[in-house]
mmCIF file of the C-alpha atoms, coordinates in Angstrom:
data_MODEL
# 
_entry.id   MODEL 
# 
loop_
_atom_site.group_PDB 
_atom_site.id 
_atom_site.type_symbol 
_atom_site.label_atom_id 
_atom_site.label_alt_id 
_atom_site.label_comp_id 
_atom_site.label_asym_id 
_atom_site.label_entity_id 
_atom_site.label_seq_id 
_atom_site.pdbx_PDB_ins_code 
_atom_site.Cartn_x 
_atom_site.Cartn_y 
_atom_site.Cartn_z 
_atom_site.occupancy 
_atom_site.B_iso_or_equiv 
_atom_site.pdbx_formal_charge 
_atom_site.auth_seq_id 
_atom_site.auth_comp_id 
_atom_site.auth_asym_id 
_atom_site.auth_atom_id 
_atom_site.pdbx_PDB_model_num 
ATOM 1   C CA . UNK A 1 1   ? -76.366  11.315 -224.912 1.00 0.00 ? 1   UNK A CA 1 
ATOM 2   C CA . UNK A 1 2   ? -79.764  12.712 -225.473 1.00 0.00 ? 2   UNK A CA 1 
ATOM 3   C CA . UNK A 1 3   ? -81.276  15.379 -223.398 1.00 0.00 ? 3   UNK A CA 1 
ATOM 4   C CA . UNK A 1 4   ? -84.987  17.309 -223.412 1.00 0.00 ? 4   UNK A CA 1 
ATOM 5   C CA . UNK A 1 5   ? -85.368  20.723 -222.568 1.00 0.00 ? 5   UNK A CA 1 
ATOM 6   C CA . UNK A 1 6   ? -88.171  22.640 -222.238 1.00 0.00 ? 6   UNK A CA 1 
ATOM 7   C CA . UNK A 1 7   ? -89.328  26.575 -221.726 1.00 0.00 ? 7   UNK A CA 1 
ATOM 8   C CA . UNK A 1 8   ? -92.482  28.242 -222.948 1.00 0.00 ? 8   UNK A CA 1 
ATOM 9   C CA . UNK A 1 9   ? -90.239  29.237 -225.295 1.00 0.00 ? 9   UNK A CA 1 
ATOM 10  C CA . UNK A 1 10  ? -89.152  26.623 -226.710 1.00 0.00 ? 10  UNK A CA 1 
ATOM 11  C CA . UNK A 1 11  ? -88.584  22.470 -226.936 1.00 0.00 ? 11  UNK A CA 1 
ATOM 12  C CA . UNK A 1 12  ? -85.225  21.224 -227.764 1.00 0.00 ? 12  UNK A CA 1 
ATOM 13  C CA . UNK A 1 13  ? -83.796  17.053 -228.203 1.00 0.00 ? 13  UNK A CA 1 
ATOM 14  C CA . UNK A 1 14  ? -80.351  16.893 -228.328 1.00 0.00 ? 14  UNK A CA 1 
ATOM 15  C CA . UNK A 1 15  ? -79.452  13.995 -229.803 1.00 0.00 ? 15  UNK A CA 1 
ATOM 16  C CA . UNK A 1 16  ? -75.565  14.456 -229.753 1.00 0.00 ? 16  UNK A CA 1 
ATOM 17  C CA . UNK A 1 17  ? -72.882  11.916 -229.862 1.00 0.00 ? 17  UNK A CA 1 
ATOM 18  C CA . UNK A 1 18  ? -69.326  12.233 -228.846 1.00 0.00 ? 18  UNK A CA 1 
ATOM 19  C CA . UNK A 1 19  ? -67.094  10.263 -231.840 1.00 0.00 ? 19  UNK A CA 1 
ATOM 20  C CA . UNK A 1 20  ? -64.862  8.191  -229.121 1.00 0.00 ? 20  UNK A CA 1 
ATOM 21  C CA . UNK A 1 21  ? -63.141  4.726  -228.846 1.00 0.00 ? 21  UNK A CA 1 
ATOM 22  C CA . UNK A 1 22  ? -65.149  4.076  -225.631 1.00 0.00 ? 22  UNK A CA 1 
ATOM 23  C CA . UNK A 1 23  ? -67.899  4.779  -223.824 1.00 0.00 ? 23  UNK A CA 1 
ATOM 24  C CA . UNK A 1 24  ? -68.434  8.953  -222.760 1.00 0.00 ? 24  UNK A CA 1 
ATOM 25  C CA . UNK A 1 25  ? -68.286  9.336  -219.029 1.00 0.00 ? 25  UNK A CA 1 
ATOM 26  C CA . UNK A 1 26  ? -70.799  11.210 -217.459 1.00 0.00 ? 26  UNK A CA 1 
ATOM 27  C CA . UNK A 1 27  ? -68.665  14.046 -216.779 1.00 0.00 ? 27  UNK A CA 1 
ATOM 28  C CA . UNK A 1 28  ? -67.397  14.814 -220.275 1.00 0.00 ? 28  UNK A CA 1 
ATOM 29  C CA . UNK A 1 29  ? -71.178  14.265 -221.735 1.00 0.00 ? 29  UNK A CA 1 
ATOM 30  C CA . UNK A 1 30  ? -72.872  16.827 -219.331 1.00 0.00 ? 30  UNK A CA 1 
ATOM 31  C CA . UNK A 1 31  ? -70.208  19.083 -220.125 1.00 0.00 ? 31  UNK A CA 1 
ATOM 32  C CA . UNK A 1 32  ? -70.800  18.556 -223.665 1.00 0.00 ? 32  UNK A CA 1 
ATOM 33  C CA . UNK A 1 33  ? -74.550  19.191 -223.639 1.00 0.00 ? 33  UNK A CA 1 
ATOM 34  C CA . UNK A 1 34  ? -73.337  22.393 -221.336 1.00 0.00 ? 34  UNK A CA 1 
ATOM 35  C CA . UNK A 1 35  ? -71.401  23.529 -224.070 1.00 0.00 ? 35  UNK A CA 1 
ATOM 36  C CA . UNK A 1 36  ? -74.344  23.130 -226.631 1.00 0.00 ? 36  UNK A CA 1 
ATOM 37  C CA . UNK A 1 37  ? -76.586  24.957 -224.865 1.00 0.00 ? 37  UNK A CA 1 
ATOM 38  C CA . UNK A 1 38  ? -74.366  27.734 -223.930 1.00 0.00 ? 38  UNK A CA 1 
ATOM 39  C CA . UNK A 1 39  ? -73.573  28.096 -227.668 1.00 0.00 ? 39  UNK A CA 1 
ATOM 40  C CA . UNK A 1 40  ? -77.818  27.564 -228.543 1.00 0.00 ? 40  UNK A CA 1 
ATOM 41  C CA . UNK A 1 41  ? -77.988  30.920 -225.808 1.00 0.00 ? 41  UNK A CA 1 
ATOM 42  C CA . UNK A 1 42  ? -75.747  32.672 -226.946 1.00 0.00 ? 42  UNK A CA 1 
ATOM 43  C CA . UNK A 1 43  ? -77.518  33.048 -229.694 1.00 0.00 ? 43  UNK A CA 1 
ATOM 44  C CA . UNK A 1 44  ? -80.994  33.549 -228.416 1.00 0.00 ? 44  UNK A CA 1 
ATOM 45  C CA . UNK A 1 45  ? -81.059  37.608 -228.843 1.00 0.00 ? 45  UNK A CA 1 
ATOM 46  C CA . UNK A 1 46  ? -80.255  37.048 -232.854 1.00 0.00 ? 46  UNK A CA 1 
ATOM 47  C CA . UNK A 1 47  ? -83.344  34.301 -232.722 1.00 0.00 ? 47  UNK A CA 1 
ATOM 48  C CA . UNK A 1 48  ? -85.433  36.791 -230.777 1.00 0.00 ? 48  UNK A CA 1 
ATOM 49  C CA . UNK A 1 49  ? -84.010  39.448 -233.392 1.00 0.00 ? 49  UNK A CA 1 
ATOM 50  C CA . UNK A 1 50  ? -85.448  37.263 -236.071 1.00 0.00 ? 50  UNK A CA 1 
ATOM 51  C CA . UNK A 1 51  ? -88.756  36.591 -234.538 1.00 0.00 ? 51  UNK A CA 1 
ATOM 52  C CA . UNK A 1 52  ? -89.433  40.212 -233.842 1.00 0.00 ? 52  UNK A CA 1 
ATOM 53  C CA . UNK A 1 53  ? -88.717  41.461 -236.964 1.00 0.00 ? 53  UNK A CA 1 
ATOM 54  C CA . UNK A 1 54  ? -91.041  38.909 -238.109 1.00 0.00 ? 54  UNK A CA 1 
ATOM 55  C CA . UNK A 1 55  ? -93.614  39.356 -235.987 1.00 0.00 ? 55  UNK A CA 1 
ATOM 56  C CA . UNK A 1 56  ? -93.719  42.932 -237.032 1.00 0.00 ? 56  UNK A CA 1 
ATOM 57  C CA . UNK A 1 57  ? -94.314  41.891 -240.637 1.00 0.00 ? 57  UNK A CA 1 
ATOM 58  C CA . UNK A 1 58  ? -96.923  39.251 -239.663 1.00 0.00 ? 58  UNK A CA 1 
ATOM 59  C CA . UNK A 1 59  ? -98.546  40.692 -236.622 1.00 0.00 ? 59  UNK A CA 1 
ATOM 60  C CA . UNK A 1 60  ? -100.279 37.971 -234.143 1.00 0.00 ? 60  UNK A CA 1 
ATOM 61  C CA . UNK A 1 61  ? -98.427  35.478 -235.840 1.00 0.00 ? 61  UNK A CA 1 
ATOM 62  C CA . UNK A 1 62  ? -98.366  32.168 -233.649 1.00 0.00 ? 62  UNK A CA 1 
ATOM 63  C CA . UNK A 1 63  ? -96.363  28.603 -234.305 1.00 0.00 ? 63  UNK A CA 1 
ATOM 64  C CA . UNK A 1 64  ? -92.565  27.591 -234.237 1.00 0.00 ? 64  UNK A CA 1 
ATOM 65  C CA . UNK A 1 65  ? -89.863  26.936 -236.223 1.00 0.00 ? 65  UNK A CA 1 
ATOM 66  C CA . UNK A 1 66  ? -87.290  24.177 -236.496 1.00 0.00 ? 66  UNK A CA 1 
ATOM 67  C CA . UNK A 1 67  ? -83.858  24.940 -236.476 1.00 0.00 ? 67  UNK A CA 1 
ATOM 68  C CA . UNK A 1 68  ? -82.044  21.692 -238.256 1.00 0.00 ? 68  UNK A CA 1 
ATOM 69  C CA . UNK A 1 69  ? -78.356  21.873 -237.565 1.00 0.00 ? 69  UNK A CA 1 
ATOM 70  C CA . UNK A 1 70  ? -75.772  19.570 -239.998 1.00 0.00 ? 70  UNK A CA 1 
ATOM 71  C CA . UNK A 1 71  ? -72.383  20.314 -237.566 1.00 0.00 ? 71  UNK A CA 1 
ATOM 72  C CA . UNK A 1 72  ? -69.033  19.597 -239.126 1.00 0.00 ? 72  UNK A CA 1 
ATOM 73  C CA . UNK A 1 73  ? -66.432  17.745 -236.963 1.00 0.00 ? 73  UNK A CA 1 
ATOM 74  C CA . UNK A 1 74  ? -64.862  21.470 -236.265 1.00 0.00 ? 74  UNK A CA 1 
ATOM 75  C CA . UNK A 1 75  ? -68.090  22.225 -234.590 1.00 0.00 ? 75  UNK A CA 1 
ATOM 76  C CA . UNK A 1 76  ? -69.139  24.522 -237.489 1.00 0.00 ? 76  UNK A CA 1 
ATOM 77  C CA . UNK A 1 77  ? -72.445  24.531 -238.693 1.00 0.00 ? 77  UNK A CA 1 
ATOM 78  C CA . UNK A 1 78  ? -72.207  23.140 -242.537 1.00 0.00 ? 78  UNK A CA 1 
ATOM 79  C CA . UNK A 1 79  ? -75.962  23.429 -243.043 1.00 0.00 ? 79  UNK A CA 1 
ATOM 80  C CA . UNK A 1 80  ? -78.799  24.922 -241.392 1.00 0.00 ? 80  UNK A CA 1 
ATOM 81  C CA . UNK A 1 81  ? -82.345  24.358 -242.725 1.00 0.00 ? 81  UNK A CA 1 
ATOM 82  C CA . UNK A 1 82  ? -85.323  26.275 -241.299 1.00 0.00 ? 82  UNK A CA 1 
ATOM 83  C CA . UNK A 1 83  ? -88.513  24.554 -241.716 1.00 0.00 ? 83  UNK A CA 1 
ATOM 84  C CA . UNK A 1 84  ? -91.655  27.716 -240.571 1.00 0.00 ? 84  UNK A CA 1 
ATOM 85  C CA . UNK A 1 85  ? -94.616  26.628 -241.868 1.00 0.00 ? 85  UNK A CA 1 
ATOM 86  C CA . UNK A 1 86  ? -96.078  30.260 -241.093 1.00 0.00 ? 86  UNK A CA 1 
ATOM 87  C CA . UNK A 1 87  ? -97.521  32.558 -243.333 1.00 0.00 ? 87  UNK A CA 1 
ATOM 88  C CA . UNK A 1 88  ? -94.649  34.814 -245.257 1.00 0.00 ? 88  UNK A CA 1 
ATOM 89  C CA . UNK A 1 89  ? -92.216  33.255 -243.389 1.00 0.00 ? 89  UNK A CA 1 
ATOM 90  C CA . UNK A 1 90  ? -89.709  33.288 -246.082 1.00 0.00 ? 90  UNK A CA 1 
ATOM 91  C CA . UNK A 1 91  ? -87.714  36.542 -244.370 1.00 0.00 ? 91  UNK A CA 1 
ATOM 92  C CA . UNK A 1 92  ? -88.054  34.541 -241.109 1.00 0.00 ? 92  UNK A CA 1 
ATOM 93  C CA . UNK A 1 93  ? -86.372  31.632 -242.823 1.00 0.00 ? 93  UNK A CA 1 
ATOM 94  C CA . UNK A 1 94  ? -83.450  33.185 -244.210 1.00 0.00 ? 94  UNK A CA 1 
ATOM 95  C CA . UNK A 1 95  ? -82.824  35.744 -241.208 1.00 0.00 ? 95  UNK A CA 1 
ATOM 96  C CA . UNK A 1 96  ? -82.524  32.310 -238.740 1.00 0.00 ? 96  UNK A CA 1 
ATOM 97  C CA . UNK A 1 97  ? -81.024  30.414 -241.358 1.00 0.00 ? 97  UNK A CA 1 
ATOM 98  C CA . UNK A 1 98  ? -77.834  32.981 -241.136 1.00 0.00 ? 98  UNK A CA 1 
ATOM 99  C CA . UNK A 1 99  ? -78.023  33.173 -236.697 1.00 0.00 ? 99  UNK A CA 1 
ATOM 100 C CA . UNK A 1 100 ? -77.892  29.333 -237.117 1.00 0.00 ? 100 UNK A CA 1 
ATOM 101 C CA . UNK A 1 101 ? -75.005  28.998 -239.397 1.00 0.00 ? 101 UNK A CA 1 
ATOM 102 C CA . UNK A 1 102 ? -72.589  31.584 -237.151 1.00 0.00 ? 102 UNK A CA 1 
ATOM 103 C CA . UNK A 1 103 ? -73.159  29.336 -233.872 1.00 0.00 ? 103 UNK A CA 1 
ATOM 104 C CA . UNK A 1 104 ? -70.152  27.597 -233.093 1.00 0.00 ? 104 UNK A CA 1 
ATOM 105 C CA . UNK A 1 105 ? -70.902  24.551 -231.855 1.00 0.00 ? 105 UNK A CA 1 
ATOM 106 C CA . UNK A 1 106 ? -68.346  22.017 -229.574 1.00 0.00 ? 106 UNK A CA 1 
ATOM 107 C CA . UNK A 1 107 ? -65.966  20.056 -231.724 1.00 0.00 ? 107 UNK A CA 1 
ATOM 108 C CA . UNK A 1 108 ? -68.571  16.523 -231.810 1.00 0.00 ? 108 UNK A CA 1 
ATOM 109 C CA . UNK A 1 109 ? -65.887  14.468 -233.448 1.00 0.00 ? 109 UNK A CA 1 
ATOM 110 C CA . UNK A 1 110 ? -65.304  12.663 -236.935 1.00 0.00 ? 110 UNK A CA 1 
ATOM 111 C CA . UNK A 1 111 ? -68.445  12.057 -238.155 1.00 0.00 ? 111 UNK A CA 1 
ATOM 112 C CA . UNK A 1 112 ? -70.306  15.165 -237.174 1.00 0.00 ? 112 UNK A CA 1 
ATOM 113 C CA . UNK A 1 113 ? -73.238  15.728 -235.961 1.00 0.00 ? 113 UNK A CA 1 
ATOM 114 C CA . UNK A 1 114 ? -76.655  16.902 -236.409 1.00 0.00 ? 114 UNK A CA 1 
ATOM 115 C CA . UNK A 1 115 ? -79.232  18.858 -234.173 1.00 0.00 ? 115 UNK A CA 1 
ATOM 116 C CA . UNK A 1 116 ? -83.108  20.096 -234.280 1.00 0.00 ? 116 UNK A CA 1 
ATOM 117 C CA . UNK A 1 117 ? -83.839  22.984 -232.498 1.00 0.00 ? 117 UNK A CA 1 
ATOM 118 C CA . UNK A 1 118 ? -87.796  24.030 -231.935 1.00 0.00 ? 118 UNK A CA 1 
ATOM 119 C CA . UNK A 1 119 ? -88.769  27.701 -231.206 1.00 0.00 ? 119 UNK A CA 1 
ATOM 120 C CA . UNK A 1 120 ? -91.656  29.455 -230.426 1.00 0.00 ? 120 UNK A CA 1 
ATOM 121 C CA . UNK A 1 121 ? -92.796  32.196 -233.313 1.00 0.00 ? 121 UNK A CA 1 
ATOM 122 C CA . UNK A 1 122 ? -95.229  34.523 -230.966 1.00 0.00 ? 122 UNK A CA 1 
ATOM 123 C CA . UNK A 1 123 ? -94.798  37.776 -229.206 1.00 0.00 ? 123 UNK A CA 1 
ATOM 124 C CA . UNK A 1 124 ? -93.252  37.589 -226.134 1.00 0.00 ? 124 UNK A CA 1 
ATOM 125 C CA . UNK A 1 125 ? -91.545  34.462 -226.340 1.00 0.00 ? 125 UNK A CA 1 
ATOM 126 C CA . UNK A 1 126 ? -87.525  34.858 -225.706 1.00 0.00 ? 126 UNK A CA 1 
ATOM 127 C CA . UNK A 1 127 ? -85.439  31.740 -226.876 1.00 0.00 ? 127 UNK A CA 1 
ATOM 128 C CA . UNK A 1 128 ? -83.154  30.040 -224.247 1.00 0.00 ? 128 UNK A CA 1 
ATOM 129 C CA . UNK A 1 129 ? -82.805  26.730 -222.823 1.00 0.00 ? 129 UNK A CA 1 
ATOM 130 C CA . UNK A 1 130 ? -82.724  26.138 -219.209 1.00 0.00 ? 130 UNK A CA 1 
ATOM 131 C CA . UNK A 1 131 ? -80.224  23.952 -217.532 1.00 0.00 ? 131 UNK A CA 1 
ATOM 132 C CA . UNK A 1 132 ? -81.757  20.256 -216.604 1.00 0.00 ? 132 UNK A CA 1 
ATOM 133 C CA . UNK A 1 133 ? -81.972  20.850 -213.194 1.00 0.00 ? 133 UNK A CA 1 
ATOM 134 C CA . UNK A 1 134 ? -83.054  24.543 -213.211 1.00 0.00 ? 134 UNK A CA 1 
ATOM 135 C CA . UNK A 1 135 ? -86.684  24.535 -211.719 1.00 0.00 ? 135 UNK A CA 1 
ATOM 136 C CA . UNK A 1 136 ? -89.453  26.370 -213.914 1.00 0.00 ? 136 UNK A CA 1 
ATOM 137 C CA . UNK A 1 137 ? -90.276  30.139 -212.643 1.00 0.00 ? 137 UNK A CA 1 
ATOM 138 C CA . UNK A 1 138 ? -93.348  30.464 -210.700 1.00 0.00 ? 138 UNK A CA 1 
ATOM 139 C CA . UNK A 1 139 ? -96.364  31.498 -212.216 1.00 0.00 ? 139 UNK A CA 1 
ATOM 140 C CA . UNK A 1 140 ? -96.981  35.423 -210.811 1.00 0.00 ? 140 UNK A CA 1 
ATOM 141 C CA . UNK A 1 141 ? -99.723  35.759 -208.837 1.00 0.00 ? 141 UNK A CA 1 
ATOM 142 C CA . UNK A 1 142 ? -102.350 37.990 -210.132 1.00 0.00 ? 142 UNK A CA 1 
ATOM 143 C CA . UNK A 1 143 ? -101.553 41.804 -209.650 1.00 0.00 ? 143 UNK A CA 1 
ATOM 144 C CA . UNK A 1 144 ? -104.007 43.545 -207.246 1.00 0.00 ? 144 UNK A CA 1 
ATOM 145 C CA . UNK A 1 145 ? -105.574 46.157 -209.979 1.00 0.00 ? 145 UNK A CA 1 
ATOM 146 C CA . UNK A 1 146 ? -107.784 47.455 -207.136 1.00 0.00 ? 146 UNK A CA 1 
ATOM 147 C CA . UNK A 1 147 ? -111.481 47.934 -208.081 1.00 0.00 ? 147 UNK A CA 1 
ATOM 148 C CA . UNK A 1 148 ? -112.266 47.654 -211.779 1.00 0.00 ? 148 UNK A CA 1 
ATOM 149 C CA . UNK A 1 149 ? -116.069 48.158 -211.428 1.00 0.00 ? 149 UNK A CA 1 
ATOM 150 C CA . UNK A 1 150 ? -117.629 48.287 -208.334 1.00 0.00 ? 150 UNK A CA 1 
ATOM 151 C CA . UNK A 1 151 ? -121.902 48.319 -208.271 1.00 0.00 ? 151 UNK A CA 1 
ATOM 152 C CA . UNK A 1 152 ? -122.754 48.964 -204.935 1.00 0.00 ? 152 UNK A CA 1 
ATOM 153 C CA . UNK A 1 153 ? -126.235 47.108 -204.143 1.00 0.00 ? 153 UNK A CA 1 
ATOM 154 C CA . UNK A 1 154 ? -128.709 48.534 -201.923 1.00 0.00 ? 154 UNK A CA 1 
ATOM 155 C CA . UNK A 1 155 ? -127.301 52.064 -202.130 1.00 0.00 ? 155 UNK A CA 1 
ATOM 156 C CA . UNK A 1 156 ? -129.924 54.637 -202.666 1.00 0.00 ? 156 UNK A CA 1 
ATOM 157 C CA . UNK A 1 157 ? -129.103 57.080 -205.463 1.00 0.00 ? 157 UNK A CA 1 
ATOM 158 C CA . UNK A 1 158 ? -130.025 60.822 -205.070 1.00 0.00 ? 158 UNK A CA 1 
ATOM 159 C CA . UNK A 1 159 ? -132.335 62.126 -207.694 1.00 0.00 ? 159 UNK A CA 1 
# 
């Protein structure tokens, strides 16, 4: 089962495989990605915690990082290697290296598993990963500021 998801935020392939004697049906594979992305939300606020700190160090800082999940059969996270090819990222690396090893993952069977997660490093950007289906939000409109300058032509100014 593979799946691409996509914010602003982020970019995620999930190339996950269910260890089974036959064929997944569609049912148990959707609610197996389901599961991995609930678990990759859940901990979004510790990425964003990770990024802001970060961001605070390196102000105006702007790239991603990749999140490279080894997950054991139990659905523990054996390994998790950061790769941030930002400047002074080495607090970045280490503070998502510890949010990725305490996800729990679903159980993906005897042989494992592995995942690559991408995230955006820039202020403002929130980690999460929409459902499939879920529809993009709208670009806002742009707020009526009322007048920012106003030059009035032909007006006759008093002396």
């Amino acid at each position: 089962m593979r799946g691409i998801c996509a914010t602003a935020a982020l970019m995620v392939a999930l190339p996950w495989s269910v260890a089974r004697a036959e064929a997944p049906k569609p049912e148990g594979a959707k609610a197996v990605e389901t599961a991995i992305r609930t678990a990759l939300n859940a901990a979004g606020p510790g990425i964003d915690a990770c990024v802001e700190r970060y961001l605070v160090e390196v102000p105006g800082a702007d790239g991603k990082a990749t999140l490279d999940f080894t997950v054991a059969k139990t659905g523990l996270v054996e390994k998790c290697v950061i790769d941030a090819p930002l400047e002074n990222a080495r607090s970045l690396r280490e503070c998502l290296e510890r949010t990725g090893k305490a996800i729990k993952f679903p159980q993906p069977g005897e042989g494992g598993a592995t995942l690559k997660v991408s995230a955006l490093i820039k202020k403002g950007a929130k980690f999460r990963i929409p459902d499939p289906n879920e529809k993009p939000p709208a670009e806002e409109a742009p707020k009526d500021e009322g007048f920012v300058q106003f030059f009035p032509t032909g007006w006759v100014t008093p002396q």
